[in-house]
TIPASE-996544 format. One record per residue: x, y, z of N, C-alpha, C, CB in turn; residue in one letter. Coordinates in pm, whole numbers, padded with zeros to 5 digits, always signed. Glycine has a CB too. Layout:
residues N
XYZXYZXYZXYZa;...
end
This chain:
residues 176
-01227-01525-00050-01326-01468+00041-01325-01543+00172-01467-01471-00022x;-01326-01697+00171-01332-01773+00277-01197-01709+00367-01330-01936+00231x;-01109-01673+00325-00948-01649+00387-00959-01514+00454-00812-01642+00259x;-01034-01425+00374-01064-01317+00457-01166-01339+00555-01098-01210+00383x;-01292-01354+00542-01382-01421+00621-01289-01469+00748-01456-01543+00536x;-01246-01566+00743-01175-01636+00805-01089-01551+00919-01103-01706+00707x;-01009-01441+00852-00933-01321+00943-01039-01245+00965-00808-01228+00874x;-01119-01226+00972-01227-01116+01058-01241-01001+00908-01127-01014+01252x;-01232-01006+00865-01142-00875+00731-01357-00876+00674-00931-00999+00522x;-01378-00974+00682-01511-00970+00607-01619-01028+00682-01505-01041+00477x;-01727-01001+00639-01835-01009+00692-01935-01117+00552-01882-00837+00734x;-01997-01227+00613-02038-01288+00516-02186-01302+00514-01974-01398+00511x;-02274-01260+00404-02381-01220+00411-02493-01338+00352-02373-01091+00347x;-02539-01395+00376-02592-01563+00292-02667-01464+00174-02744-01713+00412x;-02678-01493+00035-02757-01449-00047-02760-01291-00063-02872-01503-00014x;-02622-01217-00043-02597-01094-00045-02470-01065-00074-02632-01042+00057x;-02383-01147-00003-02217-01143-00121-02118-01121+00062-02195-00909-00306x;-01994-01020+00036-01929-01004+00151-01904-00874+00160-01818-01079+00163x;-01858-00797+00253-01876-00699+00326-01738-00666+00360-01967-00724+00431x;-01643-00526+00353-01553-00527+00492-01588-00501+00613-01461-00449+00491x;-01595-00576+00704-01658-00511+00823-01603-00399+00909-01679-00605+00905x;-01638-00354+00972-01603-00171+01017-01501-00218+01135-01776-00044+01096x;-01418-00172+01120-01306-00220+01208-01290-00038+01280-01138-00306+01095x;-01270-00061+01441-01287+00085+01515-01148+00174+01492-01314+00061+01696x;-01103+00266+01502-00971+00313+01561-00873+00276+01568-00965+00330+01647x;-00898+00206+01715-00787+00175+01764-00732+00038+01736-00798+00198+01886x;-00848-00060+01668-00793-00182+01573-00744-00123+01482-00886-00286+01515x;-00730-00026+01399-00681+00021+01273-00511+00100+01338-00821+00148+01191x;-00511+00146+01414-00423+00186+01537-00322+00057+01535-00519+00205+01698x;-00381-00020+01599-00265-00133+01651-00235-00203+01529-00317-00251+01774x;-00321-00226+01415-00256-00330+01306-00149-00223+01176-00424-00428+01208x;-00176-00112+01209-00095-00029+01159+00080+00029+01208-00183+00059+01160x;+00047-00043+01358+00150-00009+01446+00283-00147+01410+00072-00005+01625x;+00189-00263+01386+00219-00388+01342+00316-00340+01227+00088-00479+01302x;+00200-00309+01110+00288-00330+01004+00377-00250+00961+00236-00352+00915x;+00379-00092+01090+00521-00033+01097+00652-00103+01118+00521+00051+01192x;+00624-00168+01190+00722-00214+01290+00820-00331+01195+00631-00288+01440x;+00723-00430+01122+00712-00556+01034+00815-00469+00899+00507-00612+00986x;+00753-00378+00883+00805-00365+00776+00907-00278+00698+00732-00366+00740x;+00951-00175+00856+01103-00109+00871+01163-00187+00893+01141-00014+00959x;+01168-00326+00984+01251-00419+00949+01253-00468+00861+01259-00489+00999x;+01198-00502+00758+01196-00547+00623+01254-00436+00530+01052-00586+00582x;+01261-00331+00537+01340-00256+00464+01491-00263+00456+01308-00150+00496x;+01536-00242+00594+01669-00248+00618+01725-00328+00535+01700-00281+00735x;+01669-00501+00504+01783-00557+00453+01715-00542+00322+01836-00704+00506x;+01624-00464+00288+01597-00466+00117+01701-00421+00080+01478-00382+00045x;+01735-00304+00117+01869-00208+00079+01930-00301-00011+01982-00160+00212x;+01975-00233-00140+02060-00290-00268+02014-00481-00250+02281-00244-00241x;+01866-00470-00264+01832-00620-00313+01716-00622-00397+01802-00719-00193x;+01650-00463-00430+01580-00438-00541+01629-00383-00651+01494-00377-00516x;+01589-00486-00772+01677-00385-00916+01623-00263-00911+01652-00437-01096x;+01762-00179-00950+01734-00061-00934+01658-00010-01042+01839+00004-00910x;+01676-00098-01193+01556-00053-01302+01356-00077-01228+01591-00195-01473x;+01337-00160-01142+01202-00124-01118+01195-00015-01024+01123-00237-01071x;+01312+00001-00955+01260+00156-00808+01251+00255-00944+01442+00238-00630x;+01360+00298-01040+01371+00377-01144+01170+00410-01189+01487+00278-01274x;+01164+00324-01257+01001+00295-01326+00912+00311-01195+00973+00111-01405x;+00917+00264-01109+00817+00308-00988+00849+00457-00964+00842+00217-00839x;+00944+00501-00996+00956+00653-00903+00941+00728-01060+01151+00696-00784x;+00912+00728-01174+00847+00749-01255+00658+00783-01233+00894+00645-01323x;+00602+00705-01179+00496+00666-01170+00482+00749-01058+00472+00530-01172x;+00570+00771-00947+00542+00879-00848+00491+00993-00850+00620+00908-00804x;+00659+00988-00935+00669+01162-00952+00531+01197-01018+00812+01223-01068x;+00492+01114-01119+00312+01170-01186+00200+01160-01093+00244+01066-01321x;+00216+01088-00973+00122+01088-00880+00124+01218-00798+00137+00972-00800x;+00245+01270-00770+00262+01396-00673+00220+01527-00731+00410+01414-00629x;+00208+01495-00849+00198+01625-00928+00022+01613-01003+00350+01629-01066x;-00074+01528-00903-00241+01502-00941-00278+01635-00875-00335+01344-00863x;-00381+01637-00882-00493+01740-00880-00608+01673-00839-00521+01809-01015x;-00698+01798-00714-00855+01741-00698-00904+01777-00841-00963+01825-00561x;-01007+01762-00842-01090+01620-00797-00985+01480-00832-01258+01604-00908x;-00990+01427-00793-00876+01307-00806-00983+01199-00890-00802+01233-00622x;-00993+01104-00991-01039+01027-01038-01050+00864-01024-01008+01065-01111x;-01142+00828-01009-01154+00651-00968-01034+00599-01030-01301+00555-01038x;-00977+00598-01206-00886+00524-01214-00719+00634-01165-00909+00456-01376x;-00746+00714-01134-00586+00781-01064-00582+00730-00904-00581+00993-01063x;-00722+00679-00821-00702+00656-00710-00650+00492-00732-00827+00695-00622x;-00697+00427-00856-00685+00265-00873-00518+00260-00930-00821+00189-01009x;-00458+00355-00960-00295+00346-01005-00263+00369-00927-00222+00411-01096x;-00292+00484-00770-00222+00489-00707-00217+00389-00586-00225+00595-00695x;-00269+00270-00534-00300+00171-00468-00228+00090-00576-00450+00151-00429x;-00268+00093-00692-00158-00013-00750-00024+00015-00728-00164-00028-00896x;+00044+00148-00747+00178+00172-00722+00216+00147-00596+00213+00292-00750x;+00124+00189-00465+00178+00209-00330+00183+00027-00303+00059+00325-00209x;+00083-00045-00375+00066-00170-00321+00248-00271-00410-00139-00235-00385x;+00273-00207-00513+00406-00267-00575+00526-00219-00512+00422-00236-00722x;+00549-00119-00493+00670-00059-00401+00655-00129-00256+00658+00122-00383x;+00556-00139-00127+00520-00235-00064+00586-00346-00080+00415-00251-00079x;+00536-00428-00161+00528-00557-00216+00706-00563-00246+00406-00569-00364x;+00774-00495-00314+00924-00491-00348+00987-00513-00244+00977-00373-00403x;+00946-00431-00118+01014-00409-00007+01002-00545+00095+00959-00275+00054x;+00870-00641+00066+00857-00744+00137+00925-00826+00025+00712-00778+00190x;+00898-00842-00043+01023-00968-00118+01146-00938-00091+01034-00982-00289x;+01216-00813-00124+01343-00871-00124+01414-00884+00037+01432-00778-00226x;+01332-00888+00168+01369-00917+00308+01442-01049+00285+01240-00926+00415x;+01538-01059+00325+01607-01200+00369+01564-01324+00424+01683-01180+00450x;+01469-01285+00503+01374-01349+00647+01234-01372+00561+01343-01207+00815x;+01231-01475+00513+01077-01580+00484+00987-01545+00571+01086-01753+00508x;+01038-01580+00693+00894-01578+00788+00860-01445+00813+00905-01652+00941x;+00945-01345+00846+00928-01184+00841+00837-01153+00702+01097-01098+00832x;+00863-01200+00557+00797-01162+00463+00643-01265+00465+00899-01171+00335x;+00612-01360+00520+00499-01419+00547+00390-01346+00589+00521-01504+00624x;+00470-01295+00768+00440-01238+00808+00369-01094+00794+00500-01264+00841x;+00462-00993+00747+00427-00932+00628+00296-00898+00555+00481-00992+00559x;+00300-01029+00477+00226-01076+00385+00027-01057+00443+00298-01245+00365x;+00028-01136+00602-00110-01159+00648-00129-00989+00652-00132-01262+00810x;-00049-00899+00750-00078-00807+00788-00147-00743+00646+00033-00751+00860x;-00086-00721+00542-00086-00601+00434-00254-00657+00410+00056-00607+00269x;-00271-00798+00404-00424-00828+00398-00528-00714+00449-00451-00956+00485x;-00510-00793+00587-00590-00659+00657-00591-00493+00607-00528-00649+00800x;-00450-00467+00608-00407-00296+00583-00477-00276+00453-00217-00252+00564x;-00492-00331+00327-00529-00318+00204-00664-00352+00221-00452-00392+00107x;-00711-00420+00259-00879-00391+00306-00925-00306+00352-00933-00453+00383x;-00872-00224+00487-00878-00165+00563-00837-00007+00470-00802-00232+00677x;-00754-00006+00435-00721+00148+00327-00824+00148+00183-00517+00144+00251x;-00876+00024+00147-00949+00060+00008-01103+00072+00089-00933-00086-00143x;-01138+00030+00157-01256+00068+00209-01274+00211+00257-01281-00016+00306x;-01135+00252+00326-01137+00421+00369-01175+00464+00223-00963+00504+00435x;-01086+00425+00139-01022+00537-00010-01170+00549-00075-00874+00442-00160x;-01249+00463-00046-01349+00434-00165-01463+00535-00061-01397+00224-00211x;-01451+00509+00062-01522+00632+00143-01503+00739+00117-01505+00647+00262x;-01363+00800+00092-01303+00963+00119-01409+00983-00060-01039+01000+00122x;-01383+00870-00104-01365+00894-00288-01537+00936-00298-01306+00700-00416x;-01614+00862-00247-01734+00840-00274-01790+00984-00200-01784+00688-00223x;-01739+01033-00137-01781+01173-00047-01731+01281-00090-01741+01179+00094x;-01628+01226-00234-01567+01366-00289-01494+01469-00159-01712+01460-00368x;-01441+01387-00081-01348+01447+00002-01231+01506-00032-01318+01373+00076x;-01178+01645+00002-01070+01696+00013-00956+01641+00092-01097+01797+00043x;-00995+01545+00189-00888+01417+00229-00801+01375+00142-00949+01292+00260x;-00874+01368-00048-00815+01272-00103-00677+01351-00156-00911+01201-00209x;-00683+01425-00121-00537+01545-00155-00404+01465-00083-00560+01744-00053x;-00400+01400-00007-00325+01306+00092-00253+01206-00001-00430+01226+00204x;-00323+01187-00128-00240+01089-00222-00153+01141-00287-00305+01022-00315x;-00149+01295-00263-00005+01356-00376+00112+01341-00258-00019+01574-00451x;+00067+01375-00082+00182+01376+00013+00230+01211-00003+00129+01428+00186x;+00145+01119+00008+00215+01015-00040+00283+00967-00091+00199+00979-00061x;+00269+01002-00208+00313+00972-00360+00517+01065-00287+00158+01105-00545x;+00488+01140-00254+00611+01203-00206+00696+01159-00069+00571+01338-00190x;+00593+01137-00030+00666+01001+00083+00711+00916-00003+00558+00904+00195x;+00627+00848-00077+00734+00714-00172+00832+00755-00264+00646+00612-00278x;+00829+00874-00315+00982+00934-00376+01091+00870-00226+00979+01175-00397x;+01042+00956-00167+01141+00946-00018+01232+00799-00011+01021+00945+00143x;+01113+00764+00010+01154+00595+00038+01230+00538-00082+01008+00488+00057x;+01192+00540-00207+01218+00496-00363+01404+00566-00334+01076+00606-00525x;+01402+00720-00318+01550+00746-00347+01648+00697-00216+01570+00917-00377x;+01572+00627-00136+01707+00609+00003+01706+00492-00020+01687+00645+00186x;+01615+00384-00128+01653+00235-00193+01733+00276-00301+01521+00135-00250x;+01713+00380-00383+01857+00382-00492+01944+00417-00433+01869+00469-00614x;+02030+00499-00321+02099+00530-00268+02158+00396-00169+02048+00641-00227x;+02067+00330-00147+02116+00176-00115+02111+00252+00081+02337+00106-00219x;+02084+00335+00171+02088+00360+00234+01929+00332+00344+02149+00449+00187x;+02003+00199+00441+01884+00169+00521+01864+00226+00647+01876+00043+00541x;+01938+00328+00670+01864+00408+00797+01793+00506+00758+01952+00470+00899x;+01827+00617+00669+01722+00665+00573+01593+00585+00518+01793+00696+00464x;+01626+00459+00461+01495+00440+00415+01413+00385+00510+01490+00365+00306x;+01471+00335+00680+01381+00317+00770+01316+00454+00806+01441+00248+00879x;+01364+00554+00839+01312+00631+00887+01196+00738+00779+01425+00682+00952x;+01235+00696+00657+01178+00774+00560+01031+00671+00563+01281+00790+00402x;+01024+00495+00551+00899+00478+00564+00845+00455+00691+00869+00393+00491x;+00898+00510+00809+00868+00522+00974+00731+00588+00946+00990+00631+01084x;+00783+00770+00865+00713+00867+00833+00648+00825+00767+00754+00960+00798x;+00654+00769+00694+00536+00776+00556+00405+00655+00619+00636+00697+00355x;+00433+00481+00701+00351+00480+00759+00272+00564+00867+00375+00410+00774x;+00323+00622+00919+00285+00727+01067+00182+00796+00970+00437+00859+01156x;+00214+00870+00881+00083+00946+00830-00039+00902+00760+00119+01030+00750x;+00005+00763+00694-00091+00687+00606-00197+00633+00725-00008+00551+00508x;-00121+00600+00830-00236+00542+00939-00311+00641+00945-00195+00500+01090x;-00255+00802+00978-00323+00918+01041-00503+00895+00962-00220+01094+00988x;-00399+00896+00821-00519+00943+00686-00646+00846+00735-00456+00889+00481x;-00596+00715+00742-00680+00563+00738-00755+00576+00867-00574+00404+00738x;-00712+00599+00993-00785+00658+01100-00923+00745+01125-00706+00720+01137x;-00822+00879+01047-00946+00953+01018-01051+00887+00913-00903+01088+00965x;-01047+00862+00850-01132+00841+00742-01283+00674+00809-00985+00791+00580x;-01194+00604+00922-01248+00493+00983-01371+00618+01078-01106+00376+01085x;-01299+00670+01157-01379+00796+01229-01468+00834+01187-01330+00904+01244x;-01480+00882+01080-01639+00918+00988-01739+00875+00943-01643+00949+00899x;
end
């Protein structure tokens, strides 16, 4: 808590606990622009440096995500943050570059604060937003088959797209 605190990520309440604090737009804008940028370079050299038995088992777990249904459920929204947050996570380990995956590392802080606070908004409002987790789930096929294919201009450009829209979602959802 102190570490988030610490990055602005929280708000600390004496005798009330912690808070994410409401971060506007265009902060959600620029740290999203960040961890585009951070982490198509980090793809490139993942290419053929993830076993291909976990992309296999993750794109398992996809394919059942793309194929959900509204109403979407607290634990199908908690697998799918677990999946999007492990495929992520694959793609920052196997980078070559330490300090690039460090790096990395602070940003997704923020971004994963910043997206479970939207998700738990869209969720808690029974939003038709939350339909956005099956296009996902199909963005990460995307990404998942241009890492088995071992092909890193595809899989830059495949998660170019797939951040570009996840911000869209996370944007809107800050907006409301």
């Amino acid at each position: 808590i102190g570490t988030l605190a610490g990055m602005g990520v929280l708000i600390v309440k004496p005798n009330c606990g912690a808070v994410v604090r409401p971060f506007t737009p265009r902060e959600v804008r620029d740290i999203c622009q960040v961890r585009r940028r951070l982490e198509t370079l980090a793809i490139s050299t993942a290419c053929g440096r993830i076993p291909q038995a976990k992309l296999r088992s993750l794109r398992e777990q996809m394919v059942k995500q793309s194929k959900l249904s509204l109403p979407i459920s607290r634990r199908e929204i908690e697998q799918v943050k677990k999946s999007d947050t492990l495929l992520h996570d694959l793609i920052r380990d196997a980078t070559r570059n330490q300090f690039l995956a460090d790096e990395l590392d602070r940003v997704m802080v923020l971004v994963r604060a910043i997206r479970d606070a939207a998700w738990n908004r869209l969720w808690e409002q029974s939003s038709p937003d939350l339909a956005f987790v099956v296009e996902e789930a199909k963005e990460h096929l995307e990404i998942i088959d241009s890492l088995l294919s071992n092909d890193p201009k595809y899989a830059q450009k495949a998660l170019h797209r797939h951040l570009r829209s996840g911000a869209r979602y996370i944007i809107r959802a800050v907006e409301e």
